[in-house]
C-alpha positions in Angstrom: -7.1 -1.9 21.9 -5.3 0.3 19.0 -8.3 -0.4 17.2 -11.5 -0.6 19.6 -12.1 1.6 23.1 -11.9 -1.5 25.7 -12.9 -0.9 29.5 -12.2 -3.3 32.0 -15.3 -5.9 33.2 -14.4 -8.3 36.0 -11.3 -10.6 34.2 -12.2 -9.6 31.0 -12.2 -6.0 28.6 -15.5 -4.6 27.1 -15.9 -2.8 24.0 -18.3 -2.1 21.3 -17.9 -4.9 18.4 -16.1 -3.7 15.3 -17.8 -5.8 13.4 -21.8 -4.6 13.1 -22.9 -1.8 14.7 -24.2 -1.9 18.4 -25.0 0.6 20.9 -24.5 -2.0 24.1 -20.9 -3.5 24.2 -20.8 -6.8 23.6 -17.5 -7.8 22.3 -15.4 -9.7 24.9 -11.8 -10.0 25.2 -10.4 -12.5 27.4 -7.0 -11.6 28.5 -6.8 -15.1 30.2 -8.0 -17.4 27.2 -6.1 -14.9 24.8 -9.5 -15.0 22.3 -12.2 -12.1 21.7 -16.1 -12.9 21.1 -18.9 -11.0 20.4 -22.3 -12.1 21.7 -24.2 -10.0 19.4 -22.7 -11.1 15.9 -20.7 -14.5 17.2 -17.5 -13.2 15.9 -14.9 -14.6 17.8 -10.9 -16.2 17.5 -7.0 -15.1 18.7 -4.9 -12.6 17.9 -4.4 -14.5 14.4 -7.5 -14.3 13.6 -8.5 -11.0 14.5 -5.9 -9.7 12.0 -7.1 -11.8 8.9 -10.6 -10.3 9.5 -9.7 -6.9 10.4 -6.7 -6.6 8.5 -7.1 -8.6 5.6 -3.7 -10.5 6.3 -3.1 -14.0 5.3 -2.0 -16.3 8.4 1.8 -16.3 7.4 1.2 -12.6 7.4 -0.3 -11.9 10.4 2.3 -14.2 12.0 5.3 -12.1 11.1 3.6 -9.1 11.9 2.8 -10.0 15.6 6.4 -11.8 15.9 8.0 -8.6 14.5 6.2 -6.6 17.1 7.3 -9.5 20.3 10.8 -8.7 19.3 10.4 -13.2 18.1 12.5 -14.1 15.0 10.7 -17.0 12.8 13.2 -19.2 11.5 11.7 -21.8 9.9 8.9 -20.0 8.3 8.2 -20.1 4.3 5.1 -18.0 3.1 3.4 -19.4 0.8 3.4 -18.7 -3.2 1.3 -16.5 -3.5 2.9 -14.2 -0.5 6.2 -14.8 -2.0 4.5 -12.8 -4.8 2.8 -9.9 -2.6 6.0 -9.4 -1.0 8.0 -9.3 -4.7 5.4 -6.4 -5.7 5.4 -4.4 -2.6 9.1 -4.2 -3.0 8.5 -3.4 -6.6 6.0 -0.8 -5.7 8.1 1.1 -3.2 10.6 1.1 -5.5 9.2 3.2 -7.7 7.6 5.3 -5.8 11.1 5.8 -4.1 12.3 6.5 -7.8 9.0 8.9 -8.5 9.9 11.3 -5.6 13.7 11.3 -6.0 13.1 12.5 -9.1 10.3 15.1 -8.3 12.3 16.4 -5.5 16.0 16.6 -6.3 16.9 15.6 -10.0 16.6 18.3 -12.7 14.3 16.6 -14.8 11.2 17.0 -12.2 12.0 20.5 -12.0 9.7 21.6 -14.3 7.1 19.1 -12.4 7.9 20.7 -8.8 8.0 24.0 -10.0 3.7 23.3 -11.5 3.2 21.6 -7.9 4.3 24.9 -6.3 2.8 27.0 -8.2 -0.4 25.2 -8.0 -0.3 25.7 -3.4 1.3 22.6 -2.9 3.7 22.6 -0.2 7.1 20.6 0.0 5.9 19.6 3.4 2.9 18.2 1.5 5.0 16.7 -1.4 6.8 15.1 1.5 4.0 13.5 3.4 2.0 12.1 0.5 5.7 11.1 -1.3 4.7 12.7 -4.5 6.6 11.9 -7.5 7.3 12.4 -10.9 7.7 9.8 -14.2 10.4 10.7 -16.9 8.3 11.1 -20.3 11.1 8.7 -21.1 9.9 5.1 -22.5 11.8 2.7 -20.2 12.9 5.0 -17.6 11.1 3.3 -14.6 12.1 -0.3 -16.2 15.8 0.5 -16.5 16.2 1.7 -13.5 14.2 -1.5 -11.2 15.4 -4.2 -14.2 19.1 -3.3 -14.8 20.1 -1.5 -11.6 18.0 -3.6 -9.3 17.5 -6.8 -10.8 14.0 -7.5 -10.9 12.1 -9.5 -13.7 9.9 -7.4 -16.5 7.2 -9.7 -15.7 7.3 -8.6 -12.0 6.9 -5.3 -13.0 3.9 -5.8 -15.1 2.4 -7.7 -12.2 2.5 -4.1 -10.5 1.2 -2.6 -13.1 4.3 -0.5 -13.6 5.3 -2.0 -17.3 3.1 -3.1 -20.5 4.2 -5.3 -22.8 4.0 -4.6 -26.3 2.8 -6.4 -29.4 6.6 -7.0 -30.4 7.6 -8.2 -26.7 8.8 -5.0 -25.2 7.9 -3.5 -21.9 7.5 0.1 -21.5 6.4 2.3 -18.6 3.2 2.7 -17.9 3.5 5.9 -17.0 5.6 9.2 -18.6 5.3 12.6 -18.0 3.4 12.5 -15.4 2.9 14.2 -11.6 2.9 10.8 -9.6 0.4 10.2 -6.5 1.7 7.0 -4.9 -1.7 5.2 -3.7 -1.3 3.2 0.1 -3.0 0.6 1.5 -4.4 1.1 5.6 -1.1 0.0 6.4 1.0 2.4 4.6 2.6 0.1 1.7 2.5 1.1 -1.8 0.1 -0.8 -3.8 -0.4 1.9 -6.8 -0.2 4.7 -8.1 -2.1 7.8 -10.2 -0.5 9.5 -12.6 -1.8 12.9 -13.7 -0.2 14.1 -16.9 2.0 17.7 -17.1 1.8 18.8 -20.9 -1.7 20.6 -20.9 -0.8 19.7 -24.9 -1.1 15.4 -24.2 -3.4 13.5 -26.2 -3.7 11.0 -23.5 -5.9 10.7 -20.8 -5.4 13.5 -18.0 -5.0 11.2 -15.0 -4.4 6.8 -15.1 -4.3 4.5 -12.4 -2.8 1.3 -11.8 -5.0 -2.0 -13.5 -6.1 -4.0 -10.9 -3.2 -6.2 -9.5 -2.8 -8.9 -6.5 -2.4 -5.8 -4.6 -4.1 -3.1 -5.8 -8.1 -3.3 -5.8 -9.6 0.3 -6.7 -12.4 -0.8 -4.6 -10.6 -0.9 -1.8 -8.2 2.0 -1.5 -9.2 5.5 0.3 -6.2 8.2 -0.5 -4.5 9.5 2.4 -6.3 7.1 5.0 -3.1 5.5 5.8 -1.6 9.0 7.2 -5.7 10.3 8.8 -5.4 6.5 10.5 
């Protein structure tokens, strides 16, 4: 019901499907049985279920979501390998974007960067709510900081699409100088980010995204839905 407008019907809840478009309700969900079914497109399955299609979660996911919301500790759950790795780069990503906006916000070095942002109309309260940041035009700024004060691998951070690798083997940031827009999935986790240059001098491109990663799929991301949600 947070996500479709159910009226009771007898034992069961009516509500138009959110799965093709109908004008006549005829999504089902059965209380009783615990499922949902829609007699117009056949969609149908448990609470599980309805998250991986809706949601886009894998099982493991959806499990920990719903047992995080019943107040239920899992014990003996492992996530598979390729969660394992989801979770690694979420943590990587919020991270940085934790490190973008400290740095915007308080440290000297984004002053020049919050001081364009002001000047430009846009508030702190806005700066705030869409946790906009700012990259050091430093080379390894971002890498030192996650690699050496929090221990994560270089590799992980190129999986985020936070580091490159070089031809001789080094990683550097991907992005320097630059106004930060953190980008966030439905669900309000950091999956990427746009960096929009400050030096109106720069020979590089005015604004880059992240690459594609596990997590981040340009396709897929509409700025600022997970706070109009």
């Amino acid at each position: 019901s947070q996500q479709v407008a159910l009226k009771k019907a007898g034992r069961n809840f009516k509500g138009l499907c959110p799965f093709h478009e109908e004008k006549t309700p005829s999504f089902i969900v059965s209380a009783e049985r615990q499922i949902f079914k829609c007699f117009g497109c056949s969609e149908g399955g448990d609470v599980y279920s309805w998250l991986m299609k809706r949601e886009g979660m894998e099982f493991g996911e959806a499990l920990r979501f719903l047992a995080q919301k019943a107040g239920v500790e899992l014990k003996d759950f492992r996530p598979s390998g390729d969660q394992k790795i989801k979770e690694k780069l979420l943590e990587v990503n919020h991270l940085a974007a934790e490190f973008y906006h400290y740095l915007l916000t308080q440290h000297s070095l984004g002053k020049p960067a919050l001081e364009y942002l002001l000047k430009r109309g846009i508030t702190k309260d806005s700066i705030r709510l869409f946790k906009l940041g700012y990259s050091v035009n430093q080379w390894q700024g971002l890498t030192d900081y996650l690699t050496k004060k929090k221990g994560y691998k270089l590799s992980e951070l190129e999986q985020a699409g936070l580091a490159i690798k070089g031809n001789g083997g080094r990683y550097y940031d991907r992005f320097r100088g630059r106004i930060m827009f953190p980008l966030f999935d439905h669900r309000g986790r950091v999956v990427g980010f746009a960096g929009r240059v400050l030096d109106p001098e720069a020979k590089e491109a005015k604004y880059i995204n992240s690459p594609e990663t596990v997590l981040y799929h340009k396709s897929l991301i509409l700025y600022g839905l997970e706070i109009t949600k």
